[in-house]
N, C-alpha and C positions, 0 to 999 in steps of 0.2 A: 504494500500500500504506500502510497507516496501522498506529502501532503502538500497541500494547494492552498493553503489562507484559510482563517479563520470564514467559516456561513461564506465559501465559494461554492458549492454543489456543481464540482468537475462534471458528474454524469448526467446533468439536467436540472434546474432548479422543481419544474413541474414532476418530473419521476419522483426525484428523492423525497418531495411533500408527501404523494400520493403512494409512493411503498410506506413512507414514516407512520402516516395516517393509520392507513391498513393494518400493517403490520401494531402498534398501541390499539387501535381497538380490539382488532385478533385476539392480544394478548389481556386486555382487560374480559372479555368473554371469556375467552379459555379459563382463567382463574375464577371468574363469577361461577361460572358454573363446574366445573368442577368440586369448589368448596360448599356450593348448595344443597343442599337438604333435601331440595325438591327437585332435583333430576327426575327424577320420576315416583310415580305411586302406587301402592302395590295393595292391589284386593287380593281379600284372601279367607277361606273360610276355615273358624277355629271353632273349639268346644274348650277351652282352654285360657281365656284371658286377654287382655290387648297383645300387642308388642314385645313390649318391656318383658314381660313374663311367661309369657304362652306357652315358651318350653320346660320352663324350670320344673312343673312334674307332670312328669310323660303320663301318670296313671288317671289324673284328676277329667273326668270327662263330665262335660254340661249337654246343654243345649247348644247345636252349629249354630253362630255368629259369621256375619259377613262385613269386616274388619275392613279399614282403608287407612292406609298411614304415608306417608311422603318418607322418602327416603335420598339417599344420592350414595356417592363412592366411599363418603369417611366420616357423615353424618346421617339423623335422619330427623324426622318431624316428631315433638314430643307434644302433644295436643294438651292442650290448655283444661279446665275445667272450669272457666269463666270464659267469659270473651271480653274484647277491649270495656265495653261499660260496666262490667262488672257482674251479670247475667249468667246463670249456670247455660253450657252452650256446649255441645260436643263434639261441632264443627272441626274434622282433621286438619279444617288451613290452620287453623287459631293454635299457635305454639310457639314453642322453642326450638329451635338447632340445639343436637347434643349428637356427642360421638359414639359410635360403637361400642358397647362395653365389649367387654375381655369374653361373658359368657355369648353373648352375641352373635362376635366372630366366631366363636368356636362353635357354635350352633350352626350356623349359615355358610361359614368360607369356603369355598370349594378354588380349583384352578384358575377357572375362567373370570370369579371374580379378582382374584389376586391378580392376575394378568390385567384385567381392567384399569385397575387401582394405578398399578404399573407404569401401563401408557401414558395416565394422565399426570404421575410426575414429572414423565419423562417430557412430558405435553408444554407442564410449564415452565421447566428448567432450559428445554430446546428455545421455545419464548422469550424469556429471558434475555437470552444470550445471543438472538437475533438481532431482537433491537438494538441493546446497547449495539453492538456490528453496523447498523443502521444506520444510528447517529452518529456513527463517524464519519460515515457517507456525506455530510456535510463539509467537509472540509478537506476527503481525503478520497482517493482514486484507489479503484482493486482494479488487476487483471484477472486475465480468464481464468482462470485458476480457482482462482478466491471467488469468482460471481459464478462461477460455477459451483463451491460450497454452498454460497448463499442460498443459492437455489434449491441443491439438492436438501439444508436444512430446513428452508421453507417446504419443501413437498414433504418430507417427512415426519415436519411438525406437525400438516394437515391429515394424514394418516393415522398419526398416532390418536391426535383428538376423535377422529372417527371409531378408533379402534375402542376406546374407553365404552361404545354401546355393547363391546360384547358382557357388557353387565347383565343384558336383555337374558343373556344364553345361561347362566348360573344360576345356582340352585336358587338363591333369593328372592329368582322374578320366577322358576319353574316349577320348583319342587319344594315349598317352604313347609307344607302341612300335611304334605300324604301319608307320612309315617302315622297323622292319626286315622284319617279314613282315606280311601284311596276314592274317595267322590270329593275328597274336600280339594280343591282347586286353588291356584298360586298363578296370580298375572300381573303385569305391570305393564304401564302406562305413562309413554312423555308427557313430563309435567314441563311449567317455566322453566326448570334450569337444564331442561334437557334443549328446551329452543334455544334460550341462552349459547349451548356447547355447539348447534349445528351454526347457530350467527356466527361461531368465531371458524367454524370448516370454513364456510362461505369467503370471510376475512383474509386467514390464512391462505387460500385459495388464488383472491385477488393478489395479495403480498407477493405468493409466485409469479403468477403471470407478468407482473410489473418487472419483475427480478430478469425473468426470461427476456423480455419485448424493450424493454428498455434502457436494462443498466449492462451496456455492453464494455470490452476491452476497449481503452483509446488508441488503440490502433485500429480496430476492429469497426471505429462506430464511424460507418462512412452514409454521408446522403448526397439527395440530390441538389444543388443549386443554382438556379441560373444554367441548368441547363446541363450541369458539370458535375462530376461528384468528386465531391470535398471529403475533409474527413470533420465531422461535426464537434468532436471531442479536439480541437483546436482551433477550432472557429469562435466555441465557447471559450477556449484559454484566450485568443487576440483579442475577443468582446472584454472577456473580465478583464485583461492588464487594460486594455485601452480609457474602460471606465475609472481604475484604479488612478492612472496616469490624469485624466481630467480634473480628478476627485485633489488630487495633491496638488497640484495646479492650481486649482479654485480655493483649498486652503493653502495656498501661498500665498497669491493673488489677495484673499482677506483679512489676509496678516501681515503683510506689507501695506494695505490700506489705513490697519491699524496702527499701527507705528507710527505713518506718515503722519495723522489725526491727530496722534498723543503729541506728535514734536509740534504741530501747527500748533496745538493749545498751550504749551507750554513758551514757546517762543513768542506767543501775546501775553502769557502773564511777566516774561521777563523783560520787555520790551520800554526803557522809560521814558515817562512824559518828556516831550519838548516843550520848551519854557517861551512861553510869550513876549515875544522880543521889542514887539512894540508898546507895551506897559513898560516894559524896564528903560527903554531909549526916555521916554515921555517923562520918566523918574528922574533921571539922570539932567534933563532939561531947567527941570524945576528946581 
């Protein structure tokens, strides 16, 4: 990477905005929903209790209940018993975020979750470490090499975030309750934070594309113009020096005007009175 001036954008001022943009909101979604509760929500039929307990003893059988709780990768929804006024309310939105207890996991974990969990660290540590990369892009030039990383870590971030649904496929969203009846049924359902997780695919997505189509090697990024093809990644370098060169110029120019200014003002305060020659002749007569 080579660097080119502070907020010069070597590879396009519009690309570098338009990857920066994408790629921060990418990575604010990827993190929303990931750390969500409400990835999704899982009906489910028990004889056995809410959530929280339902497994703790396998012998205790009721009457089947058909149960609904928000969940996500490392949290889930802990429903309230009031609602915001104060109202007894057994509404599953109305709660708290809490994380997995210990018996929990050991209840529910299987491969496919763990592998989920996985990706979406991996989801936003890749994120991360993009952008900061990103914002150097401001100021500093990669070759093919390196925009080829970029790239390939942008496509692989966008995978990874997709990959975190194979939460869908684990025991959690399939097989939570059969051990008690094999009628009793286990599904789950995109909630908010799972829109949330496809908004930042979508994000991450565009981040590539931009990466591809527009942030080329500056030997590589050649156009047409006037008829002729130039190479554009030096056309951008004579534009910025030229402006650069203006720019110091016009602050010369304004600070040589200043000075001139300062010495005019001070060369009239030093300046002393001439004495009225014809009062003093007229004195001297008299």
């Amino acid at each position: 990477m080579n660097f080119h001036g502070f907020c010069s954008y070597p590879h396009g001022g519009w690309a570098i905005t338009g990857l920066s943009v994408a790629a921060i909101c990418a990575l604010a979604a990827t993190m929303w929903g990931m750390a969500s509760c409400r990835m999704f929500y899982i009906d489910y039929t028990t004889d056995r209790g809410d959530f929280s307990d339902f497994f703790r003893d396998p012998t205790a059988d009721g009457n089947p209940v058909v149960q609904r709780v928000g969940a996500g990768l490392f949290s889930w929804l802990v429903p309230s018993n009031q609602d915001r006024n104060g109202d007894n309310n057994l509404d599953w939105t109305d709660g708290q975020c809490a994380g997995f207890s210990e018996s929990q996991r050991i209840f529910f974990t299987d491969t496919i979750f763990e592998v989920a969990r996985i990706f979406a660290v991996l989801s936003v540590l890749g994120g991360m470490g993009v952008v900061l990369g990103i914002f150097l892009l401001s100021c500093m030039s990669m070759k093919r090499f390196q925009i080829w990383m970029l790239s390939t870590i942008l496509g692989f971030t966008s995978c990874f975030v997709c990959l975190t649904f194979l939460v869908f496929k684990s025991k959690l969203c399939n097989d939570l309750v059969s051990y008690q009846n094999e009628s009793y049924g286990t599904a789950c359902t995109i909630d908010q934070g799972g829109l949330v997780v496809i908004a930042a695919v979508f994000f991450w997505g565009v981040a590539f594309l931009i990466s591809v189509v527009y942030i080329k090697d500056p030997k590589r990024d050649l156009g047409i113009r006037d008829g002729q093809i130039t190479n554009a990644f030096d056309k951008r370098t004579d534009e910025r020096r030229q402006k650069e060169k203006e720019r110091r110029m016009k602050t010369q120019m304004n600070r040589e005007r200043r000075q001139q200014q300062r010495m005019e003002k001070q060369q009239g305060r030093e300046e002393p009175e001439e004495p009225d020659v014809d009062i003093e002749y007229n004195e001297r007569e008299i």
